[in-house]
Backbone as a printed PyTorch tensor [residue, N CA C, xyz], in Angstrom:
tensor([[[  0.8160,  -1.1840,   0.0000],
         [  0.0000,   0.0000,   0.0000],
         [  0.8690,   1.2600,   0.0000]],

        [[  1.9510,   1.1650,   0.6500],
         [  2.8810,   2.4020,   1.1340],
         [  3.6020,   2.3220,  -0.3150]],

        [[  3.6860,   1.5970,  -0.9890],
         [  4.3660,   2.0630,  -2.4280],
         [  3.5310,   2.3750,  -3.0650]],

        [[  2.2180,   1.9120,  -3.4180],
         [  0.9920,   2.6330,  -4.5210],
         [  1.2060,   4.0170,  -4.1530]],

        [[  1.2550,   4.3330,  -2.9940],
         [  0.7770,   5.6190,  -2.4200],
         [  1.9180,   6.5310,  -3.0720]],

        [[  2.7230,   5.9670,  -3.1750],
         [  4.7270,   6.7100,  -3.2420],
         [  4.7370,   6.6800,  -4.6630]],

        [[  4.1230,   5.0480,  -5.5800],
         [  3.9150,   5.6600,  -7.2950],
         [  2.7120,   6.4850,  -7.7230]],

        [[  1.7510,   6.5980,  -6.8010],
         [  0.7710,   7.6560,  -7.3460],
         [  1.4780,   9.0390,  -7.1960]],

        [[  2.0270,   9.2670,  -5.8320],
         [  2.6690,  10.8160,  -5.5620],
         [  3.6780,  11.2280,  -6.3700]],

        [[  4.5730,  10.0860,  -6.8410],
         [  5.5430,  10.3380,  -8.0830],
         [  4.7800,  10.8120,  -9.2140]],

        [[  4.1810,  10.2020,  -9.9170],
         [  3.4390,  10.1380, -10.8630],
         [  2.7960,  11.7410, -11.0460]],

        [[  2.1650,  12.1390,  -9.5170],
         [  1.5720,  13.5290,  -9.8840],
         [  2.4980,  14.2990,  -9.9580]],

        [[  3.5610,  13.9540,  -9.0720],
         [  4.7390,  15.4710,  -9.3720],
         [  5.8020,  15.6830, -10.8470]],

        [[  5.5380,  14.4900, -11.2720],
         [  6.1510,  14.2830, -12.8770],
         [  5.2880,  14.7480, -13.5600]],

        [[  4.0030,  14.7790, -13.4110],
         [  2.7420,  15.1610, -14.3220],
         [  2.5700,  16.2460, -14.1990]],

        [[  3.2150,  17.6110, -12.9130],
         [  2.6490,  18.7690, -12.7100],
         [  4.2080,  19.5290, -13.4190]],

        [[  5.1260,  18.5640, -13.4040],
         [  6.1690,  19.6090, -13.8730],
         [  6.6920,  19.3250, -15.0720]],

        [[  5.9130,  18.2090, -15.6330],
         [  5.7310,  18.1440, -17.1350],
         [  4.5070,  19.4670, -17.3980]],

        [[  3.8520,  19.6870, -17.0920],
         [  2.8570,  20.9870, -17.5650],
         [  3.3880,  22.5300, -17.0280]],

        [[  4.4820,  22.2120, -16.1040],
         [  4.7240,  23.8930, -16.3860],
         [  4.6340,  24.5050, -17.6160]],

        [[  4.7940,  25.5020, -17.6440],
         [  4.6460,  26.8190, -19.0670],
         [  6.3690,  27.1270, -19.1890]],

        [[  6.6290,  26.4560, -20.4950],
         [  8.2470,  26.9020, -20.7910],
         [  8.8450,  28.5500, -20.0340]],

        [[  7.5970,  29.6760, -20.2130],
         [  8.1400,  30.8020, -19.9950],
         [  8.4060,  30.6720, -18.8730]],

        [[  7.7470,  29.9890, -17.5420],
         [  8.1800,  29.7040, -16.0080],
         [  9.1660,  29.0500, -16.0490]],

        [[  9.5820,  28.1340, -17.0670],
         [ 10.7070,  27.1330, -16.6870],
         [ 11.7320,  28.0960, -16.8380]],

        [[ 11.6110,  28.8950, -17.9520],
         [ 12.9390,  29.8820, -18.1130],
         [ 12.9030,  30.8140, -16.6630]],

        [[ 12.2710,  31.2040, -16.4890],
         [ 12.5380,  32.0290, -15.1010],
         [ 13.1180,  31.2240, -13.8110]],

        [[ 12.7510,  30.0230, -13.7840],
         [ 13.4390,  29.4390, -12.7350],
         [ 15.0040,  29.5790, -13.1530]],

        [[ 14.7950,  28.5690, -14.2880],
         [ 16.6690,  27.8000, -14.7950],
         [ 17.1940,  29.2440, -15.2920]],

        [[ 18.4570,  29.2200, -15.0550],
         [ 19.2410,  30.4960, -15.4880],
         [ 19.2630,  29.9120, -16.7970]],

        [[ 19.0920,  30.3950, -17.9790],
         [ 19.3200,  29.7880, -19.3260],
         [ 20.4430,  30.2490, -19.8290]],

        [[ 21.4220,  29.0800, -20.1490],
         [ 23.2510,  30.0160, -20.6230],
         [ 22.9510,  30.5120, -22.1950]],

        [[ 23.6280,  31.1310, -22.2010],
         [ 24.0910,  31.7470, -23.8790],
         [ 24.8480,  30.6630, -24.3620]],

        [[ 23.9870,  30.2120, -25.2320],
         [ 25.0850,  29.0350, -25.8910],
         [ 25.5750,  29.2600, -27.1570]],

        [[ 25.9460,  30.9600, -27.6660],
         [ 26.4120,  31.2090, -28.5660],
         [ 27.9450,  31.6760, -28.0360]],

        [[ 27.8260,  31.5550, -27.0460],
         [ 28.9830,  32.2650, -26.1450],
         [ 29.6920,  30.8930, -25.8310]],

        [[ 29.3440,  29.8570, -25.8640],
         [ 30.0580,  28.8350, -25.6760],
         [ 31.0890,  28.2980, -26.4560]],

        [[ 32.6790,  27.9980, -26.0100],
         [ 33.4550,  27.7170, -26.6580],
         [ 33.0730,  26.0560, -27.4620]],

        [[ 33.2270,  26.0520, -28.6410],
         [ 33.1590,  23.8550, -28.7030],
         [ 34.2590,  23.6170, -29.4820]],

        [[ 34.9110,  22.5200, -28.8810],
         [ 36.3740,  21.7900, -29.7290],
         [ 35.7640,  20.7860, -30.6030]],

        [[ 36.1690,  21.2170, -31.5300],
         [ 35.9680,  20.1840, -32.8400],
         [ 37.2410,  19.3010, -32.4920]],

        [[ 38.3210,  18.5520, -31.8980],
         [ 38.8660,  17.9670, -32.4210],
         [ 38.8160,  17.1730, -30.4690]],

        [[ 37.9600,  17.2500, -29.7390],
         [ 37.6530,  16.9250, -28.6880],
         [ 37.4220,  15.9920, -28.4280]],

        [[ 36.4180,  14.6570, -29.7240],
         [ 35.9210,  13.6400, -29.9200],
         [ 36.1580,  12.6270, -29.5210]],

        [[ 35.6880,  12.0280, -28.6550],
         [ 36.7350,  10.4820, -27.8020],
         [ 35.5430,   9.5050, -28.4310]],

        [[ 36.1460,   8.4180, -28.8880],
         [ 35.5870,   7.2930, -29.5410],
         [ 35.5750,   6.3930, -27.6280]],

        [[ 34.0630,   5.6590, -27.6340],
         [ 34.0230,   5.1410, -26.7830],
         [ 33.6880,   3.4590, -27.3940]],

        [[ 34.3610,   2.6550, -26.7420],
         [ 33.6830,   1.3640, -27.0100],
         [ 32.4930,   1.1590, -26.9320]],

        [[ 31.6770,   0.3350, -27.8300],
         [ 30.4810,  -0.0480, -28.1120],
         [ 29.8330,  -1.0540, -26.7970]],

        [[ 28.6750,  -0.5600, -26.2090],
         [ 27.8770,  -1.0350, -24.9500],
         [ 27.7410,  -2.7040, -25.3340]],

        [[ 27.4150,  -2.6190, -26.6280],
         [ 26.7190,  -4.1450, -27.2120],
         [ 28.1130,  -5.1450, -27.0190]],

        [[ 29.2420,  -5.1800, -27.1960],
         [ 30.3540,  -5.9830, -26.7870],
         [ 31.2280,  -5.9330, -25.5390]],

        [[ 31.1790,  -4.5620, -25.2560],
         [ 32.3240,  -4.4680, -24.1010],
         [ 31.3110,  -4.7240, -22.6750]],

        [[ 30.0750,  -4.1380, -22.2340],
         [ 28.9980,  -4.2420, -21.6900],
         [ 28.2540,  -5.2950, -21.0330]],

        [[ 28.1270,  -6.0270, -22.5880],
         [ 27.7050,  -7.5700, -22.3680],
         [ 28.6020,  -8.5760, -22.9720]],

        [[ 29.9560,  -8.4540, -22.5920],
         [ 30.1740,  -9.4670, -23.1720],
         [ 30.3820, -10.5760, -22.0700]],

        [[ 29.8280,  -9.7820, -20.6180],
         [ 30.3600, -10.8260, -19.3730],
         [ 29.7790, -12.4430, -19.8810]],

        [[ 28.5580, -12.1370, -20.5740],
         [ 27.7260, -13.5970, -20.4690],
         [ 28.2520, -14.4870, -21.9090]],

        [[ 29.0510, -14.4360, -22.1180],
         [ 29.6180, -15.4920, -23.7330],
         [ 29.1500, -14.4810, -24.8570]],

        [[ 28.1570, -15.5060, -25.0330],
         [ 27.0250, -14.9590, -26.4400],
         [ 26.6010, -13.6770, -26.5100]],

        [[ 25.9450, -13.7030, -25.0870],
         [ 25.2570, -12.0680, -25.1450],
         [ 25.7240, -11.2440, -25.8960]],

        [[ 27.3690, -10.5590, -25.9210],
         [ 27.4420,  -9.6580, -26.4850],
         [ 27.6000,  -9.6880, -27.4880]],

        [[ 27.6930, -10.9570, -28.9080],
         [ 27.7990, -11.3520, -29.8460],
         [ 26.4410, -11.3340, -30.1200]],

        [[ 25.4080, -11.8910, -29.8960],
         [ 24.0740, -11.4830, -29.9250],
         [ 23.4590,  -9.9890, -29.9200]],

        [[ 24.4330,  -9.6370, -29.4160],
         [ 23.6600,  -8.1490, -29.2010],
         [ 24.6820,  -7.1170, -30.1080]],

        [[ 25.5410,  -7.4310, -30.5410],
         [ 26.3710,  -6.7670, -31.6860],
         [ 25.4680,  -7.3780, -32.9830]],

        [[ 25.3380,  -8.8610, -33.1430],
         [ 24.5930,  -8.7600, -34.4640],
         [ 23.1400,  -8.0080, -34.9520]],

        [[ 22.7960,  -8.0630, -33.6870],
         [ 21.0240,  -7.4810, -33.5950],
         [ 21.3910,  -5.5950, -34.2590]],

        [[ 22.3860,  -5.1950, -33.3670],
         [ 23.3390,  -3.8780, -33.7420],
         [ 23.2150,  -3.7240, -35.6230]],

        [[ 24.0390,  -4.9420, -35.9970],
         [ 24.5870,  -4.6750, -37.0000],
         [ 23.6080,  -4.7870, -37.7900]],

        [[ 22.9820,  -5.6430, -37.8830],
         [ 20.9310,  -5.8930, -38.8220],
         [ 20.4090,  -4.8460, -38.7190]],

        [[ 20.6400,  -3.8070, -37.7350],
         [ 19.3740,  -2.7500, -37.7110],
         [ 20.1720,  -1.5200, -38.2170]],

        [[ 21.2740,  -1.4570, -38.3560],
         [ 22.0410,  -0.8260, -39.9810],
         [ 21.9630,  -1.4080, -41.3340]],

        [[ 21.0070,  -2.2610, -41.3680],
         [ 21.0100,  -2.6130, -42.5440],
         [ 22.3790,  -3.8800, -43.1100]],

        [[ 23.0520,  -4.1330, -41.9850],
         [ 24.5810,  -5.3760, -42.6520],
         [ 24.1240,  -6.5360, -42.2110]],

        [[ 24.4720,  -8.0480, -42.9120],
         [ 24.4800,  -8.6140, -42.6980],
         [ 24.6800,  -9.8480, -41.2900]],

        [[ 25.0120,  -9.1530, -40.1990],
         [ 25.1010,  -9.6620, -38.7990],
         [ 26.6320,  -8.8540, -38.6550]],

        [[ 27.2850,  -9.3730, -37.4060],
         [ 28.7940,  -8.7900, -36.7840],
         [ 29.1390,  -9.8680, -36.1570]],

        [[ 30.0910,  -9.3640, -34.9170],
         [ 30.6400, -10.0440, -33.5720],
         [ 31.3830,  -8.9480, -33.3770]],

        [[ 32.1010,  -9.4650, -31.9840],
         [ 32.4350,  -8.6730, -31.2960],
         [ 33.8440,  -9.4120, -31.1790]],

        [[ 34.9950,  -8.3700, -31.7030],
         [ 35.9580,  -8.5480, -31.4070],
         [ 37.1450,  -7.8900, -30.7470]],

        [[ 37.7210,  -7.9490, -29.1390],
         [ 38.4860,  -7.2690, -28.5410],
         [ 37.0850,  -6.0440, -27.9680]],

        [[ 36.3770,  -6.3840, -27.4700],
         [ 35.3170,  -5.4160, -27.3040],
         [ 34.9650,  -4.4710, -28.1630]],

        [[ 34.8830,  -4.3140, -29.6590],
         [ 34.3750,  -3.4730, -30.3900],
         [ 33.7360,  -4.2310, -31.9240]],

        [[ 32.6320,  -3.9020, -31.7700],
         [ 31.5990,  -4.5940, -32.5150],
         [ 31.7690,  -4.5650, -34.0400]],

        [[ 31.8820,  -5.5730, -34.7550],
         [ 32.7610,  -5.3670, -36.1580],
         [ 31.5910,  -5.9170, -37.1720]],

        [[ 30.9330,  -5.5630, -37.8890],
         [ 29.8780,  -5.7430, -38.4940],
         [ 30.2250,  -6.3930, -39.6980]],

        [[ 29.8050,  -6.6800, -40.7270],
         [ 29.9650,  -7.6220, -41.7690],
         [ 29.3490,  -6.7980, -42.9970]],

        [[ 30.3380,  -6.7980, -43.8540],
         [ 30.5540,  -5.7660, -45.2700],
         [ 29.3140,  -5.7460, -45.9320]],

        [[ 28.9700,  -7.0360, -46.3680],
         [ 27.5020,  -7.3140, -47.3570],
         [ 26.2470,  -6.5520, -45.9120]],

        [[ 25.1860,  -6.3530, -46.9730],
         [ 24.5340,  -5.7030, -46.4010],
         [ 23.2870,  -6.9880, -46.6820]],

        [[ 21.7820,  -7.0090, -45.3280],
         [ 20.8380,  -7.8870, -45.3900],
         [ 20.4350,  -8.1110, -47.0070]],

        [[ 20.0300,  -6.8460, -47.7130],
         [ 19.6610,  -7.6820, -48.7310],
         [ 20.8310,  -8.1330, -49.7660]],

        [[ 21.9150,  -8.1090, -49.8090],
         [ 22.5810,  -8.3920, -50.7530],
         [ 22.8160, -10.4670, -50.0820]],

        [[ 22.7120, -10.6680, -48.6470],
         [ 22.9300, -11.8540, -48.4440],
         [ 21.4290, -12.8980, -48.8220]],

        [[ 20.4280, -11.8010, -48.8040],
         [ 18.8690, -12.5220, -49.1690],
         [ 18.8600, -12.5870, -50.3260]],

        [[ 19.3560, -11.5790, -51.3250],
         [ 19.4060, -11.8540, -52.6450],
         [ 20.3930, -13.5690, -53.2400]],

        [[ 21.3600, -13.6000, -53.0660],
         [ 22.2030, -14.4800, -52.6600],
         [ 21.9890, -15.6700, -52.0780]],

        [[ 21.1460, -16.0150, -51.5780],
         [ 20.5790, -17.3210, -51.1350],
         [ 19.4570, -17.6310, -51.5990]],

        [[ 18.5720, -16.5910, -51.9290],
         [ 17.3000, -16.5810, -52.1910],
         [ 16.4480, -15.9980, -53.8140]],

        [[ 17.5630, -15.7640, -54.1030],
         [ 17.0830, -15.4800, -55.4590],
         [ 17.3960, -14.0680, -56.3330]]])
C-alpha cells in the first residue's frame, strides 16, 4: 500500500512539472548563452560499443547483441571482437538476394 501511495505521488509530481509553461521554466533555470560557448571540434573520444564491451560478461550475449546492432544498420550480422563490434561488409539484402534469389 505504502508504495501505490509513493507511485501515485511520483506520478503527480512528474505530471505537474511536465505541464509547467516553458516561460516559467525559463525564469526558474538560469538559461546560458550558448552562442557564447566555446566547442572543440577535435575533442571527440571514440568510446567502445555497450553491445560488446557491456555484455560481453555472459559469452554470447554480447555477440548477440552486436549482431542485432549490426541488422538494424542494414549489414548482414557482426561479432564482437576485442570489445568493439565489427559488423559484416555485405549488407541484409545483398545476403537474401544471394541465397534466395
Amino acid at each position: 500500500m505504502k508504495f501505490l501511495i509513493i507511485a501515485v505521488f511520483s506520478a503527480m509530481v512528474v505530471s505537474a512539472a511536465l505541464s509547467l509553461p516553458l516561460d516559467e521554466l525559463e525564469d526558474l533555470v538560469d538559461v546560458q548563452d550558448w552562442e557564447e560557448a566555446v566547442v572543440d571540434d577535435n575533442a571527440g573520444i571514440r568510446q567502445r560499443r555497450v553491445t560488446c564491451d557491456l555484455l560481453s560478461f555472459g559469452g554470447k550475449v554480447g555477440h548477440s547483441a552486436c549482431a542485432a546492432n549490426c541488422l538494424s544498420m542494414g549489414k548482414a550480422g557482426g561479432r564482437c571482437n576485442g570489445g568493439v563490434c565489427q559488423c559484416r561488409k555485405t549488407t541484409f539484402g545483398d545476403l537474401w538476394n544471394k541465397r534466395f534469389g
